[in-house]
Backbone as a printed PyTorch tensor [residue, N CA C, xyz], in Angstrom:
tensor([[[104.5090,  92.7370, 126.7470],
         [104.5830,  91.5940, 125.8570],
         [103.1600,  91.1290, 125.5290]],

        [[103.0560,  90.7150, 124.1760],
         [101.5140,  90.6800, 123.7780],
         [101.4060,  88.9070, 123.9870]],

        [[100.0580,  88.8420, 124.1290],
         [ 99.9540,  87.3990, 125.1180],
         [ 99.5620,  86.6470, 123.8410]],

        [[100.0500,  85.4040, 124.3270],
         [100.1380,  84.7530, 123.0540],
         [ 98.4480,  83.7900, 122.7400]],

        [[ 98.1390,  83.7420, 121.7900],
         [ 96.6620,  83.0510, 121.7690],
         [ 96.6000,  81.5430, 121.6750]],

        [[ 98.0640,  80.9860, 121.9690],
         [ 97.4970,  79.3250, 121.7100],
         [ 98.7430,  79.0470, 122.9020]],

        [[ 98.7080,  77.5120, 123.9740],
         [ 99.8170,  77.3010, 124.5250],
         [100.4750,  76.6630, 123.9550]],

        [[ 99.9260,  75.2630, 122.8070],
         [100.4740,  74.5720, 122.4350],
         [100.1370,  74.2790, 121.2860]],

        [[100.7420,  73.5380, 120.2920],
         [100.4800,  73.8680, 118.6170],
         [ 98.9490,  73.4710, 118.3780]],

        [[ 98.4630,  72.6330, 119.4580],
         [ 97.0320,  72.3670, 119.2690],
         [ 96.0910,  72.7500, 119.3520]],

        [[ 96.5410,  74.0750, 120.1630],
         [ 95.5110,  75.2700, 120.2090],
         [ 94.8640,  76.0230, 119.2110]],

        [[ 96.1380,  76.2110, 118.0590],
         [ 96.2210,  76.4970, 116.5750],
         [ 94.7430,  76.1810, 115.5670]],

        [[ 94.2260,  76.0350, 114.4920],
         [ 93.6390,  75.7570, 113.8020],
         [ 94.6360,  75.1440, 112.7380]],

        [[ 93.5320,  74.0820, 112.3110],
         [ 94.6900,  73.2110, 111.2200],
         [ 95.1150,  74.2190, 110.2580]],

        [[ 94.4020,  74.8310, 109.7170],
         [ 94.7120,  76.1120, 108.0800],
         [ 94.5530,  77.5810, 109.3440]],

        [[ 95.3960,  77.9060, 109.5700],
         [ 96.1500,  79.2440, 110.0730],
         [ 95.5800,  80.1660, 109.4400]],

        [[ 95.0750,  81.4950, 109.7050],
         [ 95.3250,  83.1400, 109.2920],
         [ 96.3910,  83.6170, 109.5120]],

        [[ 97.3670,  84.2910, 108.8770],
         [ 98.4980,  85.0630, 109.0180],
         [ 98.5810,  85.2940, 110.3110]],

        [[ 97.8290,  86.2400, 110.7400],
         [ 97.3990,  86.5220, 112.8180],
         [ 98.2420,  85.5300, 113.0250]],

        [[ 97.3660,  84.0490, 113.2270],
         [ 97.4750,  83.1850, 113.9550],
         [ 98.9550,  82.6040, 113.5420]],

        [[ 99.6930,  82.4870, 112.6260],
         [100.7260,  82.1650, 112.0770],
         [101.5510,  82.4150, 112.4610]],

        [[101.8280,  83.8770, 112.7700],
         [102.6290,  84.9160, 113.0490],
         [102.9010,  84.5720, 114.7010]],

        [[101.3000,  84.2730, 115.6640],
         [101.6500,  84.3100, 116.7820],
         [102.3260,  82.8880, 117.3400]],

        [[102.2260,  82.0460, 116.1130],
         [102.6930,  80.1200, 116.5190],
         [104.0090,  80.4010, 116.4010]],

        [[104.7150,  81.1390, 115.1010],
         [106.4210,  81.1610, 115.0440],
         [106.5960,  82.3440, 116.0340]],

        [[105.7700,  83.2710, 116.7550],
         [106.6620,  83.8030, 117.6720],
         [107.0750,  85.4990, 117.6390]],

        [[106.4030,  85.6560, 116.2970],
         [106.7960,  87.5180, 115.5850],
         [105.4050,  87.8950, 115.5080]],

        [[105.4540,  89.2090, 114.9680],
         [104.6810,  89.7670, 114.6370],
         [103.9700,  89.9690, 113.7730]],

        [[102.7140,  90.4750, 113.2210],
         [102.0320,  90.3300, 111.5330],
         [102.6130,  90.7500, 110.9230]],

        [[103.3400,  92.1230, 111.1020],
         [104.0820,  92.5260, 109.8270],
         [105.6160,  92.0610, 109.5320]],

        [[106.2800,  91.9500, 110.3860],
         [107.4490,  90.8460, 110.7430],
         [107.2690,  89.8700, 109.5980]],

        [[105.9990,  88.7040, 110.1490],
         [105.7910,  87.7740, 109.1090],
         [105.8010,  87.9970, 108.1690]],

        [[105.0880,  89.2550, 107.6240],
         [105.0830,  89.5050, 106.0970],
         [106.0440,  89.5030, 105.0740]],

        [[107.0820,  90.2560, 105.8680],
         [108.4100,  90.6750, 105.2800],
         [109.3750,  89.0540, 105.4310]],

        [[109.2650,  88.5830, 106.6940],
         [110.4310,  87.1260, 106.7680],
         [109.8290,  86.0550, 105.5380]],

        [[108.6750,  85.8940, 105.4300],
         [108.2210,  84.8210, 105.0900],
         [106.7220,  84.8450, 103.8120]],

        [[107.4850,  86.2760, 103.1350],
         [107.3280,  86.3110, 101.7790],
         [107.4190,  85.1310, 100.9820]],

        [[107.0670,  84.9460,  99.6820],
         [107.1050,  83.8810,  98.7400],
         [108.6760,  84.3480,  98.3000]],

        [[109.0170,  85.2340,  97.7150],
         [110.5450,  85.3690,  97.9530],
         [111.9060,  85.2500,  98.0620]],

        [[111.3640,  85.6700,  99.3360],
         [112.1890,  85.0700, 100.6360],
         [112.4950,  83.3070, 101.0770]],

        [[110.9150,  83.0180, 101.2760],
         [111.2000,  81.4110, 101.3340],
         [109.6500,  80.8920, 100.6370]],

        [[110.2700,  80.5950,  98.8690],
         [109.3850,  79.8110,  98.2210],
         [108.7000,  78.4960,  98.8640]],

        [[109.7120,  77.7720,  99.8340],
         [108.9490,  76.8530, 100.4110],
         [108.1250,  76.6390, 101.7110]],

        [[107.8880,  77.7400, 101.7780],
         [107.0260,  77.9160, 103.4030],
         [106.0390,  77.5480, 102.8660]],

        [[105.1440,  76.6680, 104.0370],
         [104.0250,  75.9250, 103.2920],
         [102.6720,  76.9120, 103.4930]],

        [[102.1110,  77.2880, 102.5660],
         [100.8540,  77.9590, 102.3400],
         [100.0680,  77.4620, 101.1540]],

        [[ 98.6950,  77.7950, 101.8720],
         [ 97.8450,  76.8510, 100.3830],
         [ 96.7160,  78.2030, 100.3470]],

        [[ 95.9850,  77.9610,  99.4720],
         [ 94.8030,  79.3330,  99.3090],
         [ 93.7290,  78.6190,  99.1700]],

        [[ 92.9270,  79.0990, 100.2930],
         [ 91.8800,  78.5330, 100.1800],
         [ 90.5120,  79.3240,  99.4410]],

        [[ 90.2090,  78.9560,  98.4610],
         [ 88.9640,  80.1020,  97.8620],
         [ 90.4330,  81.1820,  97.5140]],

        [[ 90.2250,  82.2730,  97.5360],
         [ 91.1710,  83.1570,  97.3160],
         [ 92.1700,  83.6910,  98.7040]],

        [[ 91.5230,  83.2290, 100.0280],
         [ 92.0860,  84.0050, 100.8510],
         [ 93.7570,  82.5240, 100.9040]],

        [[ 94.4180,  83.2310, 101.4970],
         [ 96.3470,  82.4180, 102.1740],
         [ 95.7520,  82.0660, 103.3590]],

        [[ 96.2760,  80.7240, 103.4560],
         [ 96.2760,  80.0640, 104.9620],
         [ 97.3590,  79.5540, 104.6160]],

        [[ 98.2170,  79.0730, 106.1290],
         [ 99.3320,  78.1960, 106.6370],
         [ 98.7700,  77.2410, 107.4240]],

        [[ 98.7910,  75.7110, 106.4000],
         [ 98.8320,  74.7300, 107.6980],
         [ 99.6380,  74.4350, 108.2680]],

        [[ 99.0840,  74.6100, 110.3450],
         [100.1630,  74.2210, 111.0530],
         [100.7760,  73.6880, 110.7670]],

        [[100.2450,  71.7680, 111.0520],
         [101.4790,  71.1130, 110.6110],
         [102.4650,  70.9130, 110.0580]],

        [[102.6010,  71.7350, 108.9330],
         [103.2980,  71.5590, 108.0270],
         [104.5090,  73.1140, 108.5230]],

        [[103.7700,  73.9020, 109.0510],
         [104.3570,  74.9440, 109.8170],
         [105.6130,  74.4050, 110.2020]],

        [[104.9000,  73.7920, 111.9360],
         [105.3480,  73.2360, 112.5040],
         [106.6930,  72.1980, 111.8530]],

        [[106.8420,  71.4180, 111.2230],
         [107.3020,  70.7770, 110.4910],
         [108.5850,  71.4080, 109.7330]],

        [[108.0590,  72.3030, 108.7730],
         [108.7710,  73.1390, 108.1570],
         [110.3440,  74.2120, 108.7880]],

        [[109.4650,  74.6740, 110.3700],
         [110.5680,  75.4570, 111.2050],
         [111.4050,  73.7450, 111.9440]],

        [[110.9270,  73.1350, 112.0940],
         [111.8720,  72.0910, 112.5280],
         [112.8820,  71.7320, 111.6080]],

        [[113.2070,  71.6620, 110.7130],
         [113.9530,  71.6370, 109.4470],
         [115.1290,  72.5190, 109.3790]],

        [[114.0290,  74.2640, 108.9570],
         [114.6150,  75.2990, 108.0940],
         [115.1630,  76.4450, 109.5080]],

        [[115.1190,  76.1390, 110.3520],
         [115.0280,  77.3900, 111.8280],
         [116.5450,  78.1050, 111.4200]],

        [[117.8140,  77.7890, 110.5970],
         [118.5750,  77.5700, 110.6530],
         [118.8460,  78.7090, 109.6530]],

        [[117.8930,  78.5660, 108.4050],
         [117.7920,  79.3280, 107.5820],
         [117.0850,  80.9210, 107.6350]],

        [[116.7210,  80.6010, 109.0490],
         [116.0620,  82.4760, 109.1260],
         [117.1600,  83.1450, 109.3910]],

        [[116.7260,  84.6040, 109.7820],
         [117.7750,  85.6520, 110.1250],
         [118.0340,  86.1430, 111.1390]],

        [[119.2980,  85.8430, 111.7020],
         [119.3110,  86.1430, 113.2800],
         [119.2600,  87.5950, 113.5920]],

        [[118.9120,  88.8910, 112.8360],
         [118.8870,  89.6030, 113.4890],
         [116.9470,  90.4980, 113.6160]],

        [[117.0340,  91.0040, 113.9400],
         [115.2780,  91.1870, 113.8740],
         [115.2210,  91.7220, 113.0480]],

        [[113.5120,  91.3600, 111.9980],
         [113.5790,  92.5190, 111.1150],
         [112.3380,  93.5640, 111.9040]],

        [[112.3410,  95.0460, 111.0660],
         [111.8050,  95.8080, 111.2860],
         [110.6030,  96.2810, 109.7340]],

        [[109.6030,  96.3360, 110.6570],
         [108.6910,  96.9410, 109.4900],
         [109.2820,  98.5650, 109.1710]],

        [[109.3720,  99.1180, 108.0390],
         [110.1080, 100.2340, 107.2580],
         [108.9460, 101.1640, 107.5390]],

        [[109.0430, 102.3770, 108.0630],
         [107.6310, 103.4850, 107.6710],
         [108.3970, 103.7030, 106.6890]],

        [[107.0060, 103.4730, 106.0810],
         [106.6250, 104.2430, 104.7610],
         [106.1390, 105.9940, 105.0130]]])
């Protein structure tokens, strides 16, 4: 099991890298990619900073308190290509 890099949401950085995003909800980078596409869920909160995507926690945080309901209970899998 890969160790997680924050204990508590405060460990986090306020504006997230995908990485770090991925390891606060609990999956994986490419996992994330695929669950939490624009898509998938237009309202996941992401802002761009300069050109690069960040997720602010809070609003993370916030957001899965709400929507947890609306993910997919079964795992997804990244596809080889």
């Amino acid at each position: 099991m890969a160790r997680k890099l924050g204990t508590n949401d405060k460990d986090y950085p306020g504006l997230m890298e995908r990485q770090y995003a991925a390891d606060f909800i609990g999956i994986g980078k490419d996992n994330f990619d695929l669950m939490f596409s624009e898509a998938n869920f237009p309202d996941f909160p992401r802002v761009y900073v300069k050109s690069d995507l960040r997720f602010p926690r809070d609003a993370v945080a916030e957001w899965l308190a709400v929507n947890w309901e609306r993910l997919p209970r079964e795992k997804w899998k990244v596809k080889n290509e």
